[in-house]
N, C-alpha and C positions, 0 to 999 in steps of 0.2 A: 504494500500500500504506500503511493507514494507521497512521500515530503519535499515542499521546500526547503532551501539549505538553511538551515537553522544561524541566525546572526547574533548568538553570544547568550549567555544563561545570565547578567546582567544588564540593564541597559541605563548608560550613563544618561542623565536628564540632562540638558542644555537651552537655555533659551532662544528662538529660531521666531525671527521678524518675518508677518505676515506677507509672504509671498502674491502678488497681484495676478493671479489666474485669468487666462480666457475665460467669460461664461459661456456652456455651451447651450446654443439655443434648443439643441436638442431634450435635451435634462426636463424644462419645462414642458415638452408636447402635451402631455399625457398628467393632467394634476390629478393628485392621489384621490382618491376616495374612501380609503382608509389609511392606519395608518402602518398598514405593511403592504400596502399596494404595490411599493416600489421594488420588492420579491420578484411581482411577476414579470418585470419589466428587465433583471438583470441582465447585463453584459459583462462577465466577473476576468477582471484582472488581480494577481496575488503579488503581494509587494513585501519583504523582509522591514519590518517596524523598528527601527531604533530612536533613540533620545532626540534625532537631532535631523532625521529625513522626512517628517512628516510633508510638508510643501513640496519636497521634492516628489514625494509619490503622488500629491492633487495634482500636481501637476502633470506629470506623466499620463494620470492615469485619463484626465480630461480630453489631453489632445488625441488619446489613440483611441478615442471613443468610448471606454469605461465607463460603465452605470453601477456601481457594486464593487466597493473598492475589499478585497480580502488584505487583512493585514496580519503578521506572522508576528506576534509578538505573547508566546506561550507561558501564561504564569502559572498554573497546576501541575501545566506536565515537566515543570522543570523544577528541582529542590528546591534553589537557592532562591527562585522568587514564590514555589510555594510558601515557603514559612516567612518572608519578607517581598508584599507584590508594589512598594512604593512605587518605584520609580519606572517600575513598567505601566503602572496604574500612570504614571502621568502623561506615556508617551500613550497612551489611549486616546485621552483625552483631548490631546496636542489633534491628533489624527482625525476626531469623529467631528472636532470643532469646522477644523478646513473644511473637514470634505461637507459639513451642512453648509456654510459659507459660499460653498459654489455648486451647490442644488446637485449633490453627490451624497450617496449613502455609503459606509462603513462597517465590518464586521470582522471579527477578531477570532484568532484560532486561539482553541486550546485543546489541547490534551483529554480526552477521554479518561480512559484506565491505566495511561501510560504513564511514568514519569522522569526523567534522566536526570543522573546528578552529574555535570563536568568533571572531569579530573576526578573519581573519586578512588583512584588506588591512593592519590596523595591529598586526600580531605580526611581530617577525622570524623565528619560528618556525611553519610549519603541516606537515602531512602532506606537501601537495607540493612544498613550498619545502625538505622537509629528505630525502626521500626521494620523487624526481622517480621513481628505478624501477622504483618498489613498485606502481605504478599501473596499471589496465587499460586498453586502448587499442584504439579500433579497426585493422582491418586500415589505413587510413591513417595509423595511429600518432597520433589523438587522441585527447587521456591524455582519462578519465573524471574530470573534475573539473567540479564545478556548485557554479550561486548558486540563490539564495533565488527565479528566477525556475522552478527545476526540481522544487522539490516545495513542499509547504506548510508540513512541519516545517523548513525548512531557511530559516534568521532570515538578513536583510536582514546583509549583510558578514562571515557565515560561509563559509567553502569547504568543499562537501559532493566528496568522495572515495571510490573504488570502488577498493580494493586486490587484486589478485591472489594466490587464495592458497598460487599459487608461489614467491611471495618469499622466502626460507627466512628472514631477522634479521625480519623484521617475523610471521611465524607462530611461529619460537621467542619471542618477548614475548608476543603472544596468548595461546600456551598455559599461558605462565607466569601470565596472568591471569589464565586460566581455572583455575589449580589454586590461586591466592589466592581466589578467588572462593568455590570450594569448600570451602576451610579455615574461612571465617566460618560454616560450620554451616548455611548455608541450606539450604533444602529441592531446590534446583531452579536450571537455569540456560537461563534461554530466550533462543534466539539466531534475530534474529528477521533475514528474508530474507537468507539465505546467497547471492546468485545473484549469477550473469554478469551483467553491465552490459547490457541489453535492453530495460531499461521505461521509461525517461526518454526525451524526446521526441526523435526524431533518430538513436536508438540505437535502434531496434524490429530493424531488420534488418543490426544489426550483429552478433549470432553471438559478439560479443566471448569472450576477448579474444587480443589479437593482440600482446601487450608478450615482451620477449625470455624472462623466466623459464617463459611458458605457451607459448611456443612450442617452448622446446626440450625441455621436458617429452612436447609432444605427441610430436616426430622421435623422439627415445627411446624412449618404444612405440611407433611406428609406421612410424621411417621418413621420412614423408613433411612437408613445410614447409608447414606450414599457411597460411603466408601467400602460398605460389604453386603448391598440388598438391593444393587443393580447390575446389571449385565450390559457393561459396559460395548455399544458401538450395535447392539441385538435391536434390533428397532421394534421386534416382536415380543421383548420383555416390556409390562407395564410398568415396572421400576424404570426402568431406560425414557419411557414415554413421559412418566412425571420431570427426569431430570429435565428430556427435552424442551416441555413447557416451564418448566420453574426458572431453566437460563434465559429463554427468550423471553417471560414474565418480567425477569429482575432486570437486563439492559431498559426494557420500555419503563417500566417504573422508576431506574435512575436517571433517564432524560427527561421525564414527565416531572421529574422534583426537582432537575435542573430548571426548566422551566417556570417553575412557580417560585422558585426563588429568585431568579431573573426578572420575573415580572412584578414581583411583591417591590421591588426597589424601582425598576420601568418599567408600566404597564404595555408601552408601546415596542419593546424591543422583540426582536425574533429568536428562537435557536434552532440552527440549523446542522443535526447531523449530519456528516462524511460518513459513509457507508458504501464499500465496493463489492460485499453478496450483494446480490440482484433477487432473483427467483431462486435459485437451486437451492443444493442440496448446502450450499458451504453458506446460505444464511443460518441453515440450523445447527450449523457447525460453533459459531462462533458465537449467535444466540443473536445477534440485530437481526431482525426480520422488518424489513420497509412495509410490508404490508402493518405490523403491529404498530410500527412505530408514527406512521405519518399522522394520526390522529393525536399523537400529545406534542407533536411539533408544530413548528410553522413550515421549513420545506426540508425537505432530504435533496442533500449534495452525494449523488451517486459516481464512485469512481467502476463505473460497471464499463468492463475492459471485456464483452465478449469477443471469443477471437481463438479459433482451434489450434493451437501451436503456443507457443512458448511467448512468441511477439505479439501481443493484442492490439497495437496502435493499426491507427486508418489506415495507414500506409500498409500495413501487413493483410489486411480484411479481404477474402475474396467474396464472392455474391452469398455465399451460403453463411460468414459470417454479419453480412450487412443484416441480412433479414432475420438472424436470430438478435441483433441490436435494436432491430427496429421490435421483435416482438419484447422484448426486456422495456426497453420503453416504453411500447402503449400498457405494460401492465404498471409500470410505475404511474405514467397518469390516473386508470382508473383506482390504484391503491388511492391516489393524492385526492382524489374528486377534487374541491374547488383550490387548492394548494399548488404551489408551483413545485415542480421537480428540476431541479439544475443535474446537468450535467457535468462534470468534472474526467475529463478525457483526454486523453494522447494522441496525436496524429501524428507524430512524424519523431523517428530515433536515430537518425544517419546512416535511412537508408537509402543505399548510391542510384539506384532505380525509381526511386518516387522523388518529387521536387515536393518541397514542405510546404508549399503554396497551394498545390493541389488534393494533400492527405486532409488540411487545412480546411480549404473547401467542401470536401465529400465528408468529412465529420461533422461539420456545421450546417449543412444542406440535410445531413442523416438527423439532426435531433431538432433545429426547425420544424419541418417540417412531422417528425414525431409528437410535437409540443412541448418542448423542454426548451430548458436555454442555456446557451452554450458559454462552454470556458475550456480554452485547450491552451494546455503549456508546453515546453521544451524536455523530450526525454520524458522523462517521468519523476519531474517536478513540477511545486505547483505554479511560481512565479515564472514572469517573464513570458516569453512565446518563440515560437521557430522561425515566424518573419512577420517583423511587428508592419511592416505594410498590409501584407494582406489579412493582420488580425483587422489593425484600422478600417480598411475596406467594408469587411462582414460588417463589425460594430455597426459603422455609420451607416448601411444600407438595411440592418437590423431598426437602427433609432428610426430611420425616416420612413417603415414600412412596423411600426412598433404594434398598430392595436391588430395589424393581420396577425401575428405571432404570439401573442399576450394575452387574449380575450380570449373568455373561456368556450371552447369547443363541445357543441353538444351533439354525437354521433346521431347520423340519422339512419345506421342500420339497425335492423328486424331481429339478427341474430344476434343469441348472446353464446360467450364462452367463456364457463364457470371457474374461477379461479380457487381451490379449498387449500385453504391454509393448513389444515392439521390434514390434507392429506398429505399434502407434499411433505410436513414435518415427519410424518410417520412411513411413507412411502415415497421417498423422496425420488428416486429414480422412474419407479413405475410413472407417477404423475406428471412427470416434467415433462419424461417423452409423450405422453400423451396430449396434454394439454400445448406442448408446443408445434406438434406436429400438427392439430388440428388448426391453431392459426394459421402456421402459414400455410397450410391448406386453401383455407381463407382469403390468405393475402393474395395469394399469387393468381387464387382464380378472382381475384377482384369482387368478392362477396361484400359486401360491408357488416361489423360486426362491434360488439359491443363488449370489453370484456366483465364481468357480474363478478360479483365478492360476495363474501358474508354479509357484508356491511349493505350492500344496493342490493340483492335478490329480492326483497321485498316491495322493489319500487320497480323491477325491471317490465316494461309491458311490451317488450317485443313478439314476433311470429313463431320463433323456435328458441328455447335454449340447448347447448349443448352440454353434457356434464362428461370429462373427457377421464375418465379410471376413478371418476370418484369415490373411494371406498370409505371415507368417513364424512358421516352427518352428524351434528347436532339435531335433536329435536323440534328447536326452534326452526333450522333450516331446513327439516321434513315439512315441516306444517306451514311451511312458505313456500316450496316448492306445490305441496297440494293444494295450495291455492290459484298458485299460477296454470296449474296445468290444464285447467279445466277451460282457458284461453289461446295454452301455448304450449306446441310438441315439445316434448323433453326427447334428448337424443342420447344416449347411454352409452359410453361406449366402452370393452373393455373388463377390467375387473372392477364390480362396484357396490356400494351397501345395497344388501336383499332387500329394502324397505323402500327401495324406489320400487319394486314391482308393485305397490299398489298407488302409484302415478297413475292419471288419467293421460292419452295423448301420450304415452310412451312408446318410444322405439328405441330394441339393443339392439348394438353393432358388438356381436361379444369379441371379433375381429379387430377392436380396435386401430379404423385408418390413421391415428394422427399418428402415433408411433410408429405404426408399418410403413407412414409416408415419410416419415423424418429419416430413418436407416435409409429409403431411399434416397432423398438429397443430401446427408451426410455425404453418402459414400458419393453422388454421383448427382450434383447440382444442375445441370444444363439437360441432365438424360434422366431425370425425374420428372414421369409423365404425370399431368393430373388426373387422366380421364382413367388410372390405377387406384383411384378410388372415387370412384363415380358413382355406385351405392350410397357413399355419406355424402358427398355434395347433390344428387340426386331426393334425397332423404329431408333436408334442409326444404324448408317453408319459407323461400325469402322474402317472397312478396313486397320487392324493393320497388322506390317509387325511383329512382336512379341506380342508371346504371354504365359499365366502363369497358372498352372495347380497347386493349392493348395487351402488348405481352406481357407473360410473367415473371419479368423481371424488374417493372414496375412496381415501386408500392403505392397505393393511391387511396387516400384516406379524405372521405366525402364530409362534412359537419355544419351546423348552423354555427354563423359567426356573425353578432352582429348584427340579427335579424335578415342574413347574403347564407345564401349557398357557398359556401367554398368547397371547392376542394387540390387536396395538396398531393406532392406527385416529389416522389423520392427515384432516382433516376439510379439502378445498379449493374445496367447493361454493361457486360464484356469486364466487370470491376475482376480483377485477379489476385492473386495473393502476392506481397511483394512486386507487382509489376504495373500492373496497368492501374496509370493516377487518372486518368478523364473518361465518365463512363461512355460510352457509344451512343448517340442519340436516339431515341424512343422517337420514331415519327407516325404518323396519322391514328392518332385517338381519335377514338371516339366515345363521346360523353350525352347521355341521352338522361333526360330530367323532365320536371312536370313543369307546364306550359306559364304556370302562375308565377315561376320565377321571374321572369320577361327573357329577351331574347337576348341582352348580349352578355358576353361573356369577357371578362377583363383580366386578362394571363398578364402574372408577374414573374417575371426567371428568373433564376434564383441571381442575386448580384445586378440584376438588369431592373427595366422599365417598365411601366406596364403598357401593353395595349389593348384594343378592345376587338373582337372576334364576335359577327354576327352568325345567328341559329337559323336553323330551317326549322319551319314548322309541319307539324302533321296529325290534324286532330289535338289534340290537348295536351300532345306533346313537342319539346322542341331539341332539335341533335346540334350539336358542338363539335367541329373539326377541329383540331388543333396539330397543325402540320409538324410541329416537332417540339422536344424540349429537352434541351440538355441534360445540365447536371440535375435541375430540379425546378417546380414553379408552383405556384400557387395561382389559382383558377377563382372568381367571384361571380356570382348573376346580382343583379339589380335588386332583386327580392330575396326573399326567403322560397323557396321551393316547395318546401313543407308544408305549409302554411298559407291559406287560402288569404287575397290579401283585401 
């Protein structure tokens, strides 16, 4: 998980005369309507925070288009200003002033569970030497403590540390920093990888942690001794299933208290977890689940780096990992519903075959147009960029196209596909193939779809839903399901709880195509036929009132914006793994809608202009040619389509 390069575990204060900034007239387009509006609007640059650069990073961060200034200046996750955060408490400050001063917002990293002492073979003082146990430990009882051979931010005679945060004297001073933290007026407080000790090398299947405050936290709900009345990594043991909920229980309950003590001091400030599990199986590794978490935050900063090989940056992505990015994304939105989801992503690590201008591009085009908003750094850190022209460029052409991008998107497909939490926690493999294979099923045959939670199944009123190896229900979400079904096929597919057979409007596919179609494009992306599962796309009740005539290489996602039809077009033709940076042009769509939209159509490409494109009519409907579009674009009608006007 990457960091930027850490600038000193001290930071000298110095007095620093107000710097005379351009205002950008962009910053004003768009005036808040609440007062974390400015969330959904970021363009996030990351800047190392010391005593004495504050003006220099407004400034910087203004000219190169910047809306969402990240500023690195760590007091929890480092000793020497956990137990003393003066003088970094004042470079905060320094920082949140400017950047309000020129209609710019501000937010401050810190440390989740981590925490590093400098130099501490020659300090008498560090985390572990002054509190041996506060520490997370495997079930053998070794403490989590690493050198500089365990990650790359972690400097050669520092001791990197993973606290539990059951410690009760070590979480009451966190929070008391978290509420100084918030008193400096910043906008924002990002707390980057909260999680159980599982991703350093050696720790993967350690389940952590196993130290005395998290275990008898666990026996007190449960009962049971974690360290000798569970079956550790058995996913079929119900001891193993309690740890699994009790870990992802305590991350969301330690953000959701971050939070309340952040806002007890400013009611108006945000906190934004860093968080790089997505969907899979290593959310429940590590115990952050986005899906849990987005309802006690304000947004999740996803460092989701899908990408089959070892390199996950843009530059390395062929077609098969674009479109498993784009599906990680539309579920991050529906997790977020009305919440912004940033992305925090890599394009480009020196490689001699892709230009950094172009991995640049195809990463920014890819979460645009997903509905997320973009932040790409150099390598795999978080400051800076690969070429600060063509960041300026996106920015500026992001600011001056901001409410296409920003306003919230309300799907107008029919179909839904059922996201279960505690299946994937429980059957984590079975479900993911499943339930991914059926989007992109979805995507590539240009279905439009809606993806349903626990949280929205009760409100969903589309034509079909899909429920893809669902093999656990709550009750609640039986008796929501049999409400709905009596409106709308359920489509089963798979291995799944017996208790849907008394759904009304049920069909099993016990064959489960999403999974059978994913091994196909796995192995073989361009020679993955659709019409190889033509039973479940057959079986589907779409009853679309738009519809999209292009290849499957395409993704193209339809939604009300705005009271306008939009829709948005992710372009991943001919994209190759390490090689091809510009996808292949996608030409002669076709886009057919209801006639109440009106007839023209206003295409914006990505980086480009808009122009306007007149329909043919026919009967009550009207068709839309659009002779080509590159990297990417974004399509508008005059009305709303949906909606009789």
């Amino acid at each position: 998980m990457p960091k930027q390069p850490r600038f000193g575990s001290i930071v000298t204060v110095a007095f620093v005369a107000t710097i005379l900034l351009p205002a950008p007239p962009i910053l004003a387009q768009f005036p808040a309507k609440n007062p974390r509006a400015w969330m959904n609007d970021v363009r996030i640059g990351a800047y190392g925070l010391t005593g004495s650069n504050a003006a220099q990073i407004v400034r910087q961060a203004t000219n190169s288009g910047v809306y969402g200034i990240e500023v690195d200046n760590d007091i929890p996750g480092r000793y020497e200003s956990f137990v003393d955060p003066t003088a970094k408490l004042q470079a905060i400050r320094q920082v949140a002033a400017l950047a309000h001063e020129h209609g710019n917002h501000a937010f401050v990293y810190i440390a989740g569970l981590e925490c590093i002492t400098a130099n501490a073979a020659d300090s008498p003082h560090s985390m572990a030497k002054d509190h041996p146990g506060w520490l997370q430990r495997k079930r053998s009882g070794e403490p989590a403590m690493f050198t500089a051979k365990a990650a790359f931010w972690i400097r050669k005679g520092d001791e990197d540390v993973w606290v539990t945060p059951y410690a009760p004297e070590w979480r009451k001073i966190y929070m008391q920093r978290v509420r100084q933290i918030a008193a400096t007026g910043i906008d924002g407080i990002y707390v980057d990888i909260p999680y159980w000790m599982t991703h350093f090398t050696g720790w993967e299947n350690s389940w952590a942690s196993f130290d005395d405050y998290t275990v008898n936290a666990f026996h007190d709900r449960t009962g049971l001794n974690a360290r000798t009345d569970i079956k550790l990594g058995d996913f079929n043991d119900p001891g193993f299933r309690k740890w699994i909920d009790f870990r992802i229980q305590t991350i969301t309950d330690f953000l959701a208290e971050i939070r309340r003590n952040a806002t007890s001091v400013n009611p108006n400030i945000a906190v934004i977890p860093e968080i790089y599990p997505g969907i899979e199986e290593s959310a429940v590794r590590v115990g952050a689940d986005v899906y849990r978490l987005y309802p006690v935050v304000d947004a999740v900063s996803h460092e989701y780096e899908f990408g089959d090989g070892e390199d996950h940056t843009a530059a390395s992505r062929g077609q098969y990992d674009w479109f498993m990015y784009q599906i990680g994304m539309q579920s991050f939105r529906a997790f977020a519903e009305n919440k912004p989801t940033w992305m925090l992503n890599y394009s480009w690590d020196g490689n001699p075959q892709v230009t950094p201008s172009d991995a640049m591009k195809n990463l920014a085009m890819s979460e645009l147009m997903a509905g997320a908003n973009f932040w790409d750094a150099p390598g795999h850190t978080m400051a800076g960029s690969n070429d600060m022209a063509t960041r300026t460029q996106i920015f500026h052409w992001i600011a001056t196209n901001q409410s296409t991008f920003s306003s919230p998107r309300i799907p107008v497909g029919k179909v839904g596909v059922y996201f279960s939490d505690r299946t994937r926690n429980y059957f984590p493999d079975e479900f993911l193939r499943s339930y991914q294979g059926a989007l992109l099923l979805l995507l590539r045959s240009h279905i439009q779809f809606q993806i349903v939670t626990p949280r929205t199944l009760a409100s969903f009123h589309g034509s079909t839903l899909v429920l893809p190896d669902v093999r656990v229900l709550s009750s609640e979400e039986l008796a929501q399901l049999q409400n709905i079904s009596s409106s709308c096929k359920i489509i089963s597919t798979g291995k799944v709880d017996d208790r849907l057979n008394t759904l009304h409007n049920l069909v099993h596919l016990q064959d489960d195509p999403g999974s059978t179609y994913l091994a196909l494009a796995q192995k073989d992306f361009d020679g993955a036929p659709l019409d190889t599962q033509s039973r479940f796309l057959q079986s589907i009740n779409n009853a679309a009132d738009f519809s999209v005539q292009a290849s499957p290489d395409i993704a193209v996602y339809v939604a009300t914006v705005q009271h306008r039809t939009h829709w948005y077009f992710a372009n991943f033709k001919g994209l190759q793994k390490g090689a091809a940076t510009v996808p292949v042009p996608e030409r002669n769509i076709v886009l057919e809608a209801p006639l109440r939209g009106g007839t023209n159509l206003h295409l914006l490409p990505f980086l480009g202009t808009a122009i306007t494109l007149h329909g043919t009519v026919s009967d009550d409907r009207v068709k839309f040619n659009i002779p080509r579009i590159d990297r990417g674009a974004v399509a508008w009608t005059d009305h709303d389509g949906s909606t009789p006007q």
